[in-house]
C-alpha positions in Angstrom: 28.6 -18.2 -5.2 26.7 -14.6 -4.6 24.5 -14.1 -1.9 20.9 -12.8 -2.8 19.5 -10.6 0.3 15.7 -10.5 1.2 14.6 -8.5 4.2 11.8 -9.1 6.7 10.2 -6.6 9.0 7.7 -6.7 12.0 6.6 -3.8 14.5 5.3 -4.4 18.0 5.0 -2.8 21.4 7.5 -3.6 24.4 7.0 -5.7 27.3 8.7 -4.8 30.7 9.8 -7.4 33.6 10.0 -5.4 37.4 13.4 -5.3 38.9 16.1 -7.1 37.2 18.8 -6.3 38.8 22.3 -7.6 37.2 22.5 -9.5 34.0 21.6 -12.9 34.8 18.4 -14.4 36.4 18.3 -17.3 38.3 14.5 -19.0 39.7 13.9 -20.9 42.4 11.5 -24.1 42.3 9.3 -22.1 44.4 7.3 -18.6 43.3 10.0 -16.7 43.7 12.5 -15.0 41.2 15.9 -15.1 42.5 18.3 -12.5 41.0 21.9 -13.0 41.1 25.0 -12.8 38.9 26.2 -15.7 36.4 26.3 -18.6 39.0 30.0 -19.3 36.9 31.6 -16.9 39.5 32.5 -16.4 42.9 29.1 -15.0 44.0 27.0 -17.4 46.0 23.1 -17.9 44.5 20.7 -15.7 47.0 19.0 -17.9 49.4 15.1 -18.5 48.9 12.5 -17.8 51.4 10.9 -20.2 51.2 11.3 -23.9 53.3 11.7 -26.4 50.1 13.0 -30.4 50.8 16.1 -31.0 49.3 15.0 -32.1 46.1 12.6 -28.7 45.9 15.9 -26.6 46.4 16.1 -23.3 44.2 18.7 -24.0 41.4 20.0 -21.6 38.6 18.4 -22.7 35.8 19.7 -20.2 33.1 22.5 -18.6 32.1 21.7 -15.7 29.6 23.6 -13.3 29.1 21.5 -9.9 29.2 24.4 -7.2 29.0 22.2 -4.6 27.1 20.1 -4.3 29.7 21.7 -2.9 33.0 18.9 -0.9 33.8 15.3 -1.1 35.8 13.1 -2.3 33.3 14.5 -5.2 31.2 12.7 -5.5 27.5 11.8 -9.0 26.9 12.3 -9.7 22.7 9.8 -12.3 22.2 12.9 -14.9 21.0 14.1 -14.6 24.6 12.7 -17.1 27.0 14.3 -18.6 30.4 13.6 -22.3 31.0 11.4 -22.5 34.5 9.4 -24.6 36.7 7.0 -23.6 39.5 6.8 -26.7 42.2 5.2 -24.7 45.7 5.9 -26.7 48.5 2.7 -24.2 50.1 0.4 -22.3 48.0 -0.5 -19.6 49.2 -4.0 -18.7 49.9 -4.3 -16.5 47.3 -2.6 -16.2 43.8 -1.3 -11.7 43.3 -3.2 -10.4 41.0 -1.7 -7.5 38.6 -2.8 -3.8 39.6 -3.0 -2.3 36.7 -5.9 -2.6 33.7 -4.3 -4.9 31.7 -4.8 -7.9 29.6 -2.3 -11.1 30.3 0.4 -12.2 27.7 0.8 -15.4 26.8 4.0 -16.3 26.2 4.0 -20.2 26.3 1.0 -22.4 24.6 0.3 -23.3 28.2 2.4 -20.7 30.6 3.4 -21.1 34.0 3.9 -17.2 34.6 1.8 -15.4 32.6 3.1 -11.4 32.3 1.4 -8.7 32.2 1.6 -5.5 29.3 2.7 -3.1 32.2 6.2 -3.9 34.2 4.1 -6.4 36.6 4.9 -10.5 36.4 1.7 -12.4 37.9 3.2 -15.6 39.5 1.5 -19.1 38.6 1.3 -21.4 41.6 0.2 -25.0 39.2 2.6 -27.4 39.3 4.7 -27.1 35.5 7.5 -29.9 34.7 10.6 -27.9 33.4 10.1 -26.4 30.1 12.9 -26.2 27.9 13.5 -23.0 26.1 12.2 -23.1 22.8 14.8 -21.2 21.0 17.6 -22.1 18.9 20.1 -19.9 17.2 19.7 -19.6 13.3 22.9 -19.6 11.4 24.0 -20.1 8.0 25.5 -21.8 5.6 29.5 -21.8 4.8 30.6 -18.6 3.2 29.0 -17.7 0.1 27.8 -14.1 -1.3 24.1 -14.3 -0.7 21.0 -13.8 -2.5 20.0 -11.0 0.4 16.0 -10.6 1.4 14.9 -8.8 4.7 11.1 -8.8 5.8 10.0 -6.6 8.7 7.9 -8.0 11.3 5.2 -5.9 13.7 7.1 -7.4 17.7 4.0 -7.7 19.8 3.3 -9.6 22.6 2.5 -12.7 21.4 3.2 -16.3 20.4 2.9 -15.3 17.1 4.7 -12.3 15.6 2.6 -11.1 11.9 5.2 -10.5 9.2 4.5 -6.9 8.1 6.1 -7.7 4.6 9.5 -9.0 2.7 11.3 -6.9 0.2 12.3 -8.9 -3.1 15.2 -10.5 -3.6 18.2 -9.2 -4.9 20.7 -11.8 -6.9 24.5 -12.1 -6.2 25.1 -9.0 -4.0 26.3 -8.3 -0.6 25.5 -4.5 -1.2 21.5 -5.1 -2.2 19.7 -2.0 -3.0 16.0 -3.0 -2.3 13.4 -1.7 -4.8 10.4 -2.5 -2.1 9.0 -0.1 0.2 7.3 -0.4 3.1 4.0 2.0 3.7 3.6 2.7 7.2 1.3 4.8 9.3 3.5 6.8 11.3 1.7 8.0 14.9 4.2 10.5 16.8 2.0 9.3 20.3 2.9 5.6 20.3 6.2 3.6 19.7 6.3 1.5 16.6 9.0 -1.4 17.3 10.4 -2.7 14.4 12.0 -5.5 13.6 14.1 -6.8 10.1 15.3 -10.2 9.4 17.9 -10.6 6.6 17.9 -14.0 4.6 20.1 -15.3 2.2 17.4 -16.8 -0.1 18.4 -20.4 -1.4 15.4 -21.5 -3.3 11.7 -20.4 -4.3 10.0 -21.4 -1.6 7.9 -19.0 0.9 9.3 -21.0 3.7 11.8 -19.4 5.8 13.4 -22.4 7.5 14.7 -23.1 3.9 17.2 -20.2 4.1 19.8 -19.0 5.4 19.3 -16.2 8.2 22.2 -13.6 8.1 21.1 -11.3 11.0 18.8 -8.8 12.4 18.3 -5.1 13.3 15.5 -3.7 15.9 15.2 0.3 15.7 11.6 2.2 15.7 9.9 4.2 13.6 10.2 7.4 15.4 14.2 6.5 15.2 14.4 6.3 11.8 12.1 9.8 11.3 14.0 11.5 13.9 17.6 10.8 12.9 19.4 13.7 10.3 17.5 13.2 6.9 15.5 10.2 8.1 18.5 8.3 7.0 18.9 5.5 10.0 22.2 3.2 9.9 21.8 0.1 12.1 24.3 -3.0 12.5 22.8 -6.0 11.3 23.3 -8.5 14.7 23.0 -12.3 15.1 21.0 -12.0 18.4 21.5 -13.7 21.4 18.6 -16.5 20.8 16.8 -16.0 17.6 14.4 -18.5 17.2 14.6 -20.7 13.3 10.9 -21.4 12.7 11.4 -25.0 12.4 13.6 -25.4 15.2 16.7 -26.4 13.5 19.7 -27.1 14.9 22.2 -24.2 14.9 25.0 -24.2 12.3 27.5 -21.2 11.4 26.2 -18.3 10.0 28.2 -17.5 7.1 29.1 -13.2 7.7 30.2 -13.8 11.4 30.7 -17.2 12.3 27.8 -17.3 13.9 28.7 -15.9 16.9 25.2 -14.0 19.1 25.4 -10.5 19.4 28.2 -10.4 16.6 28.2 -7.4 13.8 28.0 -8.8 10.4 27.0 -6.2 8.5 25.0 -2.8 7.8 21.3 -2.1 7.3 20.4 1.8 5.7 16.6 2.8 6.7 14.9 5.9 4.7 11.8 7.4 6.1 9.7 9.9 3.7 6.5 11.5 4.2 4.4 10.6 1.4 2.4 13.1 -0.5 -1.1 13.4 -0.9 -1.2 12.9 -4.8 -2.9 10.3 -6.3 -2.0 10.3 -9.7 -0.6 7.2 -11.4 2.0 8.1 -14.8 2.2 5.9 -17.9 5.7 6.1 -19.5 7.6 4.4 -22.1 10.7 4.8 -23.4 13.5 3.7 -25.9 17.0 3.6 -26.4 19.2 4.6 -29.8 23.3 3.1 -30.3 24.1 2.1 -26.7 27.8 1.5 -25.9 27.9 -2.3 -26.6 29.4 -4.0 -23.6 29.0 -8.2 -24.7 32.2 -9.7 -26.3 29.9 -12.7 -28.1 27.4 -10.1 -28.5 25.8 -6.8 -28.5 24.2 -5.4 -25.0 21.1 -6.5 -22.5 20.0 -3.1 -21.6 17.8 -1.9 -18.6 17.0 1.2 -16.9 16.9 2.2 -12.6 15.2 4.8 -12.0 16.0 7.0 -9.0 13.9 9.7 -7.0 16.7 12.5 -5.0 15.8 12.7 -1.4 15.6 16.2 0.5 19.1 15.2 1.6 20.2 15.2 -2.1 20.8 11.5 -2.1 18.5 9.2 -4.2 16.2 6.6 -3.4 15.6 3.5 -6.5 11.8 3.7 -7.4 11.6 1.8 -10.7 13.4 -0.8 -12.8 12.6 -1.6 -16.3 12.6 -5.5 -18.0 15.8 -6.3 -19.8 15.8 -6.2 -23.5 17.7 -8.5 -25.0 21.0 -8.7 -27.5 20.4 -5.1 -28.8 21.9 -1.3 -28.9 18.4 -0.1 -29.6 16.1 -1.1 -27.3 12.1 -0.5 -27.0 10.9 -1.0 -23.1 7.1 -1.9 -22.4 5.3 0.9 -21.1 5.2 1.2 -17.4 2.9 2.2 -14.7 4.4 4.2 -11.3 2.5 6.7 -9.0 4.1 10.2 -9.4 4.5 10.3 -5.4 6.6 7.3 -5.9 8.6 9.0 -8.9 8.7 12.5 -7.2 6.5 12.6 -4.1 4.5 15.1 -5.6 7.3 17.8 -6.2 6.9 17.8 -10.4 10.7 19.8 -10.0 12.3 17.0 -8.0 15.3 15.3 -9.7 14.7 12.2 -11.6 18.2 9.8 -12.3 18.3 7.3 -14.7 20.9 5.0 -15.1 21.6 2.5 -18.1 22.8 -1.3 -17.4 24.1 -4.0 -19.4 22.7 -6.8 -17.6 24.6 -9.9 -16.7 23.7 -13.2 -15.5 26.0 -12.7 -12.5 24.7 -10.1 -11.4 27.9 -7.4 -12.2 25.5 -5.7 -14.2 27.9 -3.2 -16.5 27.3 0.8 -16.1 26.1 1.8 -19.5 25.9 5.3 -18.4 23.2 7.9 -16.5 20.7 11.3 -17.2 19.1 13.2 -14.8 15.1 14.9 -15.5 12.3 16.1 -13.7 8.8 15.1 -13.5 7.9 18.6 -15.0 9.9 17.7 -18.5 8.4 14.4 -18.5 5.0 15.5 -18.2 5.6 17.5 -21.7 5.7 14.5 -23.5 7.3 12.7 -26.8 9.3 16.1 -27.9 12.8 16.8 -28.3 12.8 18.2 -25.1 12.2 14.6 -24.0 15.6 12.9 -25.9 18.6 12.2 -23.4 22.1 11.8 -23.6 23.4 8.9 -21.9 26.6 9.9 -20.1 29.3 7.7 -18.3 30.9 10.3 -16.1 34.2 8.3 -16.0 34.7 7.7 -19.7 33.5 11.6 -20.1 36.7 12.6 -17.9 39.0 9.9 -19.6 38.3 10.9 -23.4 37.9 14.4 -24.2 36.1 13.5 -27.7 33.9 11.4 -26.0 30.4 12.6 -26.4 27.7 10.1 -25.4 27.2 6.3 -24.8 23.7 6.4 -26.6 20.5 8.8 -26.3 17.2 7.4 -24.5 13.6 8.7 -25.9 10.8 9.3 -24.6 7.7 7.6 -26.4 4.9 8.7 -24.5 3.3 10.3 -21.7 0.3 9.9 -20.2 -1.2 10.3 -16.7 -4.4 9.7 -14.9 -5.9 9.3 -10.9 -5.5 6.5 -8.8 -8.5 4.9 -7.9 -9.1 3.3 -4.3 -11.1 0.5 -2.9 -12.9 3.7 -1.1 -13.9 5.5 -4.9 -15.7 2.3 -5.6 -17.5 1.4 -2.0 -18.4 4.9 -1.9 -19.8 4.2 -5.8 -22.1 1.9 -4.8 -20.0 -1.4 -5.2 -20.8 -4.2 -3.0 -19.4 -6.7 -1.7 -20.9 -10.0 -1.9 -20.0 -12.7 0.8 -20.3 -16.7 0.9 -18.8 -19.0 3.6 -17.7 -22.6 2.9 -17.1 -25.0 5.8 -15.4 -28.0 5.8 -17.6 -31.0 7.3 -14.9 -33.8 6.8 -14.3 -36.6 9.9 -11.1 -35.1 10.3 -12.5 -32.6 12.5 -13.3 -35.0 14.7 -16.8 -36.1 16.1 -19.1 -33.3 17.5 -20.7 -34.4 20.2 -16.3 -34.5 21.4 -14.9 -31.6 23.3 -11.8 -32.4 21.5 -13.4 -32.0 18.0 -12.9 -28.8 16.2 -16.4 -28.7 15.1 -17.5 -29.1 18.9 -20.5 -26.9 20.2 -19.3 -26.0 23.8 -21.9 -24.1 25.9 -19.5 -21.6 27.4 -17.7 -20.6 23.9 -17.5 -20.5 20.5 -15.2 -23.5 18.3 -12.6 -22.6 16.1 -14.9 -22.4 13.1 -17.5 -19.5 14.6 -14.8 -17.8 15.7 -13.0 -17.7 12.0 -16.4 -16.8 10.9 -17.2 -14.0 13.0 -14.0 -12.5 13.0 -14.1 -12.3 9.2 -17.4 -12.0 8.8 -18.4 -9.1 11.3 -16.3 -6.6 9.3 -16.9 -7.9 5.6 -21.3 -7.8 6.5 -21.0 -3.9 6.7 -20.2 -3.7 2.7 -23.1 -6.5 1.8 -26.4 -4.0 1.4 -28.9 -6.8 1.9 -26.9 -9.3 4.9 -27.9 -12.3 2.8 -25.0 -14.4 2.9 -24.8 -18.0 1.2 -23.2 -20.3 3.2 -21.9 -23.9 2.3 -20.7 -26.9 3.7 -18.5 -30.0 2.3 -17.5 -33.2 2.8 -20.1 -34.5 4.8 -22.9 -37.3 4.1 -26.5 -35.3 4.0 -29.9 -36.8 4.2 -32.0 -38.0 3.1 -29.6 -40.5 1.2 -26.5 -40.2 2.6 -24.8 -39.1 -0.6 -21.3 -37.3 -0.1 -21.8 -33.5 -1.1 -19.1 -30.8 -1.4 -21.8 -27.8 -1.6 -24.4 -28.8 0.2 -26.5 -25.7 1.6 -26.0 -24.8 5.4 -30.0 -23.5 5.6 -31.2 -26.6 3.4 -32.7 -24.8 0.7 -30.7 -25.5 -2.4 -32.7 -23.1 -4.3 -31.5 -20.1 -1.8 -28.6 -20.9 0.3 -28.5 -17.5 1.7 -29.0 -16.9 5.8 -29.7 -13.6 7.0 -26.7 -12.2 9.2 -23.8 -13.5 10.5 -26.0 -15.1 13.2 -28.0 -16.4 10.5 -24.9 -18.5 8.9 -23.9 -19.6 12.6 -27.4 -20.6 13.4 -27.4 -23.0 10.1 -23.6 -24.0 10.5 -25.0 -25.4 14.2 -28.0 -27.2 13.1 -26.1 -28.7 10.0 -23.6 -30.2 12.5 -26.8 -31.9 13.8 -28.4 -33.4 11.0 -25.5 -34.2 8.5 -22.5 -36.9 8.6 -18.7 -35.7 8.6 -17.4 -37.8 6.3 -14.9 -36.8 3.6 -12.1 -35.9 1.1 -11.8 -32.1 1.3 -12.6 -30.7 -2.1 -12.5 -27.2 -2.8 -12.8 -26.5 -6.4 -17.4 -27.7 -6.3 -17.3 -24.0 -3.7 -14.6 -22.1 -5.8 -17.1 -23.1 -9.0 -20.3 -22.2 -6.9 -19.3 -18.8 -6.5 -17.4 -18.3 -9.6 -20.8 -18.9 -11.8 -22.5 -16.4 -9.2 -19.5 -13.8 -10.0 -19.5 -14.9 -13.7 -22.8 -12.7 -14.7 -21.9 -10.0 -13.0 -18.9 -8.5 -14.7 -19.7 -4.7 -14.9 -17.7 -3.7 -11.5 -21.2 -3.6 -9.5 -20.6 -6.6 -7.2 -17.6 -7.9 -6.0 -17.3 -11.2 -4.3 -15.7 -13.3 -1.5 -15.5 -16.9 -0.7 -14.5 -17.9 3.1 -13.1 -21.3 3.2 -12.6 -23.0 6.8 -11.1 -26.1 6.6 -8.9 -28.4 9.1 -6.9 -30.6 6.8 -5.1 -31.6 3.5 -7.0 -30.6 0.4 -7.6 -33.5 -1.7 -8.5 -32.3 -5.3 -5.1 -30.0 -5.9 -5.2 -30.1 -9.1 -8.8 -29.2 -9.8 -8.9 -26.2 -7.4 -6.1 -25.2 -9.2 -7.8 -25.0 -12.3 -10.9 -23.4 -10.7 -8.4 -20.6 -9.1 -7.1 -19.9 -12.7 -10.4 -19.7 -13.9 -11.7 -17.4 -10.8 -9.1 -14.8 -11.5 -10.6 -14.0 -14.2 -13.6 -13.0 -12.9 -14.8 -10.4 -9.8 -13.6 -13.1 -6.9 -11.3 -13.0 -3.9 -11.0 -16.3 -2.1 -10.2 -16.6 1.7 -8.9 -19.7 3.0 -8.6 -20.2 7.4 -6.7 -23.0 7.9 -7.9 -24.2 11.8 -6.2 -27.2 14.0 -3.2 -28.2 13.8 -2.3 -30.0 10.4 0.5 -28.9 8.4 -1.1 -26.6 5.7 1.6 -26.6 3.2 -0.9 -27.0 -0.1 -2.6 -24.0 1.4 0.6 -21.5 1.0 0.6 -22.8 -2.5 -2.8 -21.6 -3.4 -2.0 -18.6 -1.9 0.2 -17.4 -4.7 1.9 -14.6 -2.8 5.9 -15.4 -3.9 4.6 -18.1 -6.7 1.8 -17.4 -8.9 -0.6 -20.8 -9.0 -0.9 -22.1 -12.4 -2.6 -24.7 -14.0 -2.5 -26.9 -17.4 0.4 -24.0 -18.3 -2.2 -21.1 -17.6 -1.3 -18.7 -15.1 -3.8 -17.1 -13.1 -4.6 -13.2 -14.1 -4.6 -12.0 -10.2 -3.6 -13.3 -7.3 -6.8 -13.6 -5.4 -6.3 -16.4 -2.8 -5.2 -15.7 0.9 -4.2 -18.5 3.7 -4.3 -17.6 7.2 -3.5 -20.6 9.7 -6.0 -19.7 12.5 -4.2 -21.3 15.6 -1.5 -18.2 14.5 -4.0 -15.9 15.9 -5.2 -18.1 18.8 -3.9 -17.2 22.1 -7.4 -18.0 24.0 -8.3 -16.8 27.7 -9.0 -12.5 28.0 -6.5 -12.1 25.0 -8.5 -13.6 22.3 -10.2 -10.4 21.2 -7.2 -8.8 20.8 -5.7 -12.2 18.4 -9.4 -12.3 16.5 -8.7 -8.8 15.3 -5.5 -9.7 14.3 -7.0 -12.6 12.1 -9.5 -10.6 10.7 -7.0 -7.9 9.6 -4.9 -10.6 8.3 -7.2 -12.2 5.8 -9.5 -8.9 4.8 -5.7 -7.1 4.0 -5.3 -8.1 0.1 -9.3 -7.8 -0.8 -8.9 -4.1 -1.3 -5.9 -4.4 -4.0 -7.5 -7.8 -5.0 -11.0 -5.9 -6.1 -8.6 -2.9 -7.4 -6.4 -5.3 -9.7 -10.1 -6.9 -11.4 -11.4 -3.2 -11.8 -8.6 -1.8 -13.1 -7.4 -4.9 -15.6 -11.3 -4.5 -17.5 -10.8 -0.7 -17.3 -13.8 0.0 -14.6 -13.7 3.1 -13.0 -15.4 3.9 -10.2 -19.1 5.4 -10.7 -19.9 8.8 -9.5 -20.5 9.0 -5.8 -24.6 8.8 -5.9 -26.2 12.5 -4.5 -27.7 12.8 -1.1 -31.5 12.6 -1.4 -32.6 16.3 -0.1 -34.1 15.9 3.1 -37.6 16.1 3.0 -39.1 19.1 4.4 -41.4 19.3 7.4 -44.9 19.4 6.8 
């Protein structure tokens, strides 16, 4: 069985820890670091300072080997942890605090030595039991060609590392070519960390613990830019404690036998400046008397198509559907940006190459043609009909002319519009908040309900709310924001309402502000009764009439769902989401506690579009974001509530982009400046 690849990739900063000094570390139960070598030779552990009773004595308590990093600083990767415990026999009278102007980094849910972005380690003196180290090594299944798929991953200091995106997956192949790029901002002043995961992708499922991890690569951006051509090799390693999200036991991976720090295999990283054009090209083409490749039948044709590199090598940008059982096939039209086809440069070669496609996945070389943007551009001509030419038969038969021609049927190109093109034409975005009131939160008046109102901070649910909603208020013209609740028992009956208003006023839900909406979210917790189940489709259908009669690309709208638990009516948000994507609608769902939010990830559609009595929705408009990802708490939190609000406002602008563009709305003209009025 083939292997299909799928690549993951993340970016973050590095953190430094002062002074180790040989490849090993060793802790003592006191505040003290110890460094020594591998207590499994000759070299006796350092004595500790420190007067402990016997049973406090310092003891190794990890053997890791850190042979990369024989120097000053040693980089932590976030899947490296040492298990440690902290027992002073004395405290001292103080506890160091870090010199520098810097935030702490939490590395633990509850960390005994918190460290510091700079090279300084601040020492806890509270008490800790021994923590076990919470990483396993991911390996893989017995040896099979995989179904390869790498994501890259932003490496910052923090429990949680965001995926920056995953590449698609590749069938059969342990040579993948990956069609997905990656769209970075490239800053020559900082250092963007990457990171890129390769998976052997077993199933459909989102869910990473399903596969089958094959190795990693770290490099940074300014490495990939700065090496000949932009063209970066790096091996593809097994790590020496990469952490399975699930905590799985480790099993043998299948390229190296899952040994850590092994080779087992090679990742190929291009880097290109993208151009400045905006322009978006329409093309179609067809095929006449392809070779026929099929012994039962006649050929499945598709095209790759290829940009050349400054280096002269070529880079895939496009691949067509396959056309069935035919010699002379017509493909659908397709859309690509011409920066994508030929960054811009209208001369730049163009390669095409023609495949019989086969189930699996040794796809048969019908033959290749090479054009320009430039020749394109001229449209349906004879200038525009290509020989299809397999070099190797060409050199084998000398009367061998052609394995087909492919022709150009049309032509056409227009701009790209932005999310900016239609703020800046005056549409806006229109924002309603739905919180979930169901007893699963737990009861208010509780410090260990979600839904608590502390004194001294904000609950989980203000803080998803500001976060999200203190960036999407500056598009809203008016700051009149609807907000609902569900699931709760409201007066003066006691009925069980999924979109009761927050305010009280049926007739006009809307509060004024983000402080308006937390205001009502606090007296509603008051006066209502958490009850239950958690419903979403009543909100999804509240906003989708709102969004229903107004279709013209004016208004655009947004529903924030908080919730802690289970949804209960699948089915029927289903069927509302279907029906929503039809519509001008993006839905955000905050997933907060600490339930398992798998029906979420569902409804978000990203791998899997969400379907419902066989209809499949138009757009992918939902995204889930589990809060406690982006909950580190203490002086941090800023830092994680940015995160969350980047995370969940990320897909709005292509969401609002995909509506405009499926009903043909362009953005109006920008509106003129009013002359200013001239002194009297």
């Amino acid at each position: 069985m083939l292997l299909s690849p799928h690549i993951l990739i993340f970016s973050h900063p590095q953190l430094h820890v002062h002074m180790f000094s040989c490849p090993y570390v060793s802790m003592s139960l006191c505040h003290h670091i110890c460094m020594s070598p591998c207590p499994h030779s000759d070299v006796p552990l350092p004595p500790c300072p420190c007067p402990h009773p016997p049973s406090h004595a310092p003891v190794f308590l990890s053997c890791v080997p850190m042979s990369s990093y024989f120097h000053l600083h040693a980089p932590i990767s976030l899947p490296f942890h040492v298990p440690y415990t902290l027992v002073p026999t004395s405290p001292p009278s103080h506890v160091p605090t870090c010199p520098c102007l810097c935030a702490p980094i939490s590395l633990y849910p509850h960390p005994p030595m918190p460290m510091f972005s700079c090279s300084h380690v601040l020492y806890s003196h509270v008490p800790v039991p021994m923590s076990p180290c919470p990483c396993v090594h991911i390996t893989t299944s017995p040896c099979h060609r995989p179904h390869p798929m790498f994501s890259c991953y932003p490496v910052i200091p923090a429990v949680h590392i965001p995926q920056f995106g995953r590449t698609e997956v590749i069938d059969n192949s342990l040579n993948p070519d990956f069609l997905h790029k990656f769209v970075l901002d490239y800053c020559f002043e900082e250092r963007q960390n990457l990171r890129f995961d390769l998976y052997d992708v077993d199933s459909k499922t989102p869910d990473l613990s399903k596969h089958d991890f094959l190795g990693q690569a770290f490099c940074t951006l300014g490495e990939i830019v700065g090496s000949a051509g932009s063209r970066l090799e790096k091996p593809l390693m097994m790590g020496t404690a990469t952490t399975h999200p699930r905590g799985r036991r480790p099993a043998p991976a299948a390229s190296n036998g899952g040994i850590p720090g092994k080779k087992c295999g090679t990742i190929i990283l291009l880097a290109e400046e993208l151009g400045n054009c905006r322009d978006v090209a329409t093309l179609q083409f067809c095929a006449n008397k392809l070779d026929k490749k099929d012994f039962f039948g006649k050929s499945d044709p598709f095209m790759v198509f290829y940009r050349s590199n400054e280096d002269g090598t070529f880079t895939i940008c496009h691949k067509t559907e396959v056309v069935r059982n035919t010699l002379n096939p017509v493909w659908a039209a397709f859309a690509i940006p011409v920066r994508a086809l030929c960054n811009g440069d209208h001369d730049r070669a163009i390669k095409v190459e023609v495949y019989d496609w086969d189930r699996d996945g040794s796809h048969d070389f019908i033959g290749e043609f090479t054009t320009s943007y430039r020749e394109l551009a001229q449209g349906q001509s004879h200038l525009n009909v290509y020989e299809v030419v397999n070099p190797r038969k060409k050199i084998k038969k000398k009367k061998y002319l052609n394995s087909g021609t492919v022709t150009l049927l049309s032509f056409a190109v227009e701009a790209e519009h932005t999310f900016l093109d239609y703020i800046r034409g005056g549409t806006q975005l229109n924002f309603t908040v739905a919180i979930d009131f169901t007893a699963s939160n737990g009861n208010p008046s509780q410090p260990t309900s979600l839904h608590y109102l502390s004194p001294f901070q904000l609950n989980a649910y203000s803080l998803a709310l500001r976060a999200v909603g203190d960036i999407i208020q500056d598009y809203d013209s008016d700051k009149m924001f609807p907000a609902l609740g569900f699931g709760a028992k409201v007066p003066p009956d006691g009925r069980v309402s999924h979109e009761f208003p927050l305010n009280g006023d049926a007739s006009n839900p809307a509060c004024h502000g983000i402080a308006g909406v937390l205001e009502a979210y606090q007296r509603s917790l008051r006066r209502v009764q958490l009850y239950g189940p958690t419903n979403f489709a009543p909100v999804v259908n509240h906003v989708a009439r709102s969004a229903a009669t107004v279709l013209d690309g004016s208004q655009y709208f947004v529903l924030l769902i908080i919730t802690d638990g289970v949804i209960s009516d699948m089915a029927q948000t289903k069927e509302a989401i279907v029906n929503a994507a039809k519509l001008p609608m993006s839905i955000i769902i905050v997933g907060v506690g600490q339930a398992e939010f798998d029906a979420m990830v569902e409804l978000d559609g990203d791998d899997i579009r969400i379907s419902s009595r066989g209809k499949v929705a138009e757009r992918d408009i939902v995204q889930f974001v589990p809060f406690r990802d982006y909950m580190s708490g203490g002086p941090g939190a800023g830092l994680s509530m940015a995160g969350l609000a980047r995370e969940v406002l990320a897909e709005i602008p292509d969401q609002l982009l995909s509506y405009m563009k499926a009903r043909g709305i362009k953005p109006p003209p920008i509106p003129p400046m009013s002359p200013e009025t001239p002194p009297p």
